[in-house]
PLY file of the C-alpha trace (Angstrom):
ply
format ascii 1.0
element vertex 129
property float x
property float y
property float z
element edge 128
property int vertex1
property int vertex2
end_header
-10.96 7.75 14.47
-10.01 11.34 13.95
-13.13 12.42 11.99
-15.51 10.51 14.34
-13.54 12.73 17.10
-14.01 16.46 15.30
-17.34 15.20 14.30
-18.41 14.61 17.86
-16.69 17.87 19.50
-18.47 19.63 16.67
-21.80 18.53 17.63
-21.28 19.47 21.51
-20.39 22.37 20.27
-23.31 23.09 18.44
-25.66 21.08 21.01
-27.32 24.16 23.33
-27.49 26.46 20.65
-29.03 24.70 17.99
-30.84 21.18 18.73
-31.33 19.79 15.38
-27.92 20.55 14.21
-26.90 18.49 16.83
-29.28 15.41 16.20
-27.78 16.23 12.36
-24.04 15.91 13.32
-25.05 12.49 15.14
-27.08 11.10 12.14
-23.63 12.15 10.15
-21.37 10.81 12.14
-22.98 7.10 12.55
-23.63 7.49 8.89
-19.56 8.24 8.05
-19.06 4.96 10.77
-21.16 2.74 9.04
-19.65 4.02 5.65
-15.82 3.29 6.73
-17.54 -0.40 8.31
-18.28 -0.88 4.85
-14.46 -0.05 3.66
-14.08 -3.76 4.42
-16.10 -5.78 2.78
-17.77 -4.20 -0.08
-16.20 -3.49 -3.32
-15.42 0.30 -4.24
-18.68 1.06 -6.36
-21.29 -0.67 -3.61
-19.63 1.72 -1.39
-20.25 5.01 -3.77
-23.70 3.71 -4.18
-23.95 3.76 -0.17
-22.32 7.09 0.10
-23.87 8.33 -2.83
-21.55 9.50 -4.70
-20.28 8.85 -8.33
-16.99 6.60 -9.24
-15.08 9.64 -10.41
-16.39 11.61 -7.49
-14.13 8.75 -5.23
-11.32 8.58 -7.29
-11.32 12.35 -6.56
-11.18 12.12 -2.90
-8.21 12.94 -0.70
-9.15 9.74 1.00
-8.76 7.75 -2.51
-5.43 9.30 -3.28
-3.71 9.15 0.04
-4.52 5.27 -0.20
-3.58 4.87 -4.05
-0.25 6.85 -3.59
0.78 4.41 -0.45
0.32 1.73 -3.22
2.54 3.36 -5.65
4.84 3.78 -3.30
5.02 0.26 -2.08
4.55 -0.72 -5.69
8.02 1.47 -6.60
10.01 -0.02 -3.69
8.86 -3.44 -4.74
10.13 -2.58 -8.30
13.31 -1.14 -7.23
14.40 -3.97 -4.88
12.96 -6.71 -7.80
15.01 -5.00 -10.16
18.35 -4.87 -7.85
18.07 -8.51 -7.49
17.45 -8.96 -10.86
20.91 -7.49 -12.03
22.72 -8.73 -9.45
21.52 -12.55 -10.25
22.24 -11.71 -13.92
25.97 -10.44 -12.88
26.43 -13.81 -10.56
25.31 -15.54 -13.44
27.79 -14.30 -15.58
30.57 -14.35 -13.18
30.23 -18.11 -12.48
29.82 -18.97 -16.03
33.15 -17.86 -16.86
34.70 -18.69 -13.38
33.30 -22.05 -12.90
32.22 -23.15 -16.59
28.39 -24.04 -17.19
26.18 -24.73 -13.84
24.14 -27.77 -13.90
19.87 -26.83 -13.24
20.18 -27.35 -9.73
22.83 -25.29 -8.58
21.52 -22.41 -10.79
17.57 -22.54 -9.55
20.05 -22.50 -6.06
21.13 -19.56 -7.22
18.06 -17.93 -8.16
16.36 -18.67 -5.07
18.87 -16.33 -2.85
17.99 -12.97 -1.50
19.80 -9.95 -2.21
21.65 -9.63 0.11
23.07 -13.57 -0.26
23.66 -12.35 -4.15
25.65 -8.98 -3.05
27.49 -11.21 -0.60
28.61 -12.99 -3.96
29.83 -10.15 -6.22
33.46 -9.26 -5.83
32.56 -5.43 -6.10
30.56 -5.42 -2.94
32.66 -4.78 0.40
32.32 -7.90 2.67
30.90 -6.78 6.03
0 1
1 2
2 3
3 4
4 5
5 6
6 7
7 8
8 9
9 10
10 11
11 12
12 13
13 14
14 15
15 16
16 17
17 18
18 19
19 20
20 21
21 22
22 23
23 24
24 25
25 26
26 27
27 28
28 29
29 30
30 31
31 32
32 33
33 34
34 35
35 36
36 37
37 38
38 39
39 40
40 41
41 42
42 43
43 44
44 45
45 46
46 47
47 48
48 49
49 50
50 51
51 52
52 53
53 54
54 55
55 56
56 57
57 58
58 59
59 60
60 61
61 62
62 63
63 64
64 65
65 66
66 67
67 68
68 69
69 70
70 71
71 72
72 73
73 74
74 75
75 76
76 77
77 78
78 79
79 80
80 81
81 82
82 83
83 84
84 85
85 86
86 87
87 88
88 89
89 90
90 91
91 92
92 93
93 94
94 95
95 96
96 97
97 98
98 99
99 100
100 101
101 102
102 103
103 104
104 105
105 106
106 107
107 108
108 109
109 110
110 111
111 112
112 113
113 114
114 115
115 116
116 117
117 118
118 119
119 120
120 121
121 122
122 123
123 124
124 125
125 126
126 127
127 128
C-alpha cells in the first residue's frame, strides 16, 4: 500500500516537531485504510457518503479514471478479438458453403464454437504454422 507507506513516513517525519500533526496523519491514514476496506463490498455512492465526497467529485478522481480506463481497455481488446472471430467465422462460413454445399445445424454450431485461432487454422489465406 503505497499511500499507507508515504502516509506513515510523513507522519514520522512530522512526529517530534509537531505532536498533533502526527496523531492527525494516523487518524488519516486508518481513515484512507478503512476507506479502501470498503472498496470491496460497498457500492460506489455508500463509499462517497463514507469519504464524504460527492458522485461527480469520484468520477473526478485519478483513482476513478485509472480504474475506468483499465476497463476500456480490456473492454477494446475484448471487442477487437470478438470482432476478429466474428469475420473470420463469417469467411469459413462462406468458404464451406460454396466448397462443401449447405452444412447441416450440427456441424455449423461445430463451427461456431471454435476459437480463433482453430478458425484462422481454416482460412486458406492464413500461413499454416
Amino acid at each position: 500500500m503505497p499511500l499507507r507507506l508515504a502516509a506513515t513516513a510523513r507522519s514520522r517525519s512530522h512526529e517530534s516537531a509537531q505532536p498533533g500533526i502526527a496523531l492527525q496523519n494516523q487518524i488519516a491514514d486508518a481513515t484512507v485504510a478503512n476507506l479502501l476496506a470498503s472498496f470491496t463490498t460497498r457500492p460506489i455512492p455508500e463509499i462517497c457518503a463514507i469519504g464524504g465526497i460527492t458522485l461527480e467529485d469520484f468520477t473526478q478522481s485519478v483513482a476513478y479514471k485509472e480504474i475506468f480506463g483499465l476497463g476500456e481497455e480490456r473492454g477494446r481488446e475484448q471487442g477487437l478479438e470478438q470482432g476478429l472471430k466474428t469475420g473470420e467465422l463469417e469467411l469459413t462460413m462462406r468458404l464451406l458453403q460454396r466448397r462443401c454445399g449447405g452444412l447441416i445445424p450440427s456441424q455449423a454450431a461445430r463451427i461456431r464454437a471454435l476459437p480463433l485461432p482453430q478458425l484462422e487454422a481454416l482460412d486458406p489465406r492464413h500461413p499454416t504454422p
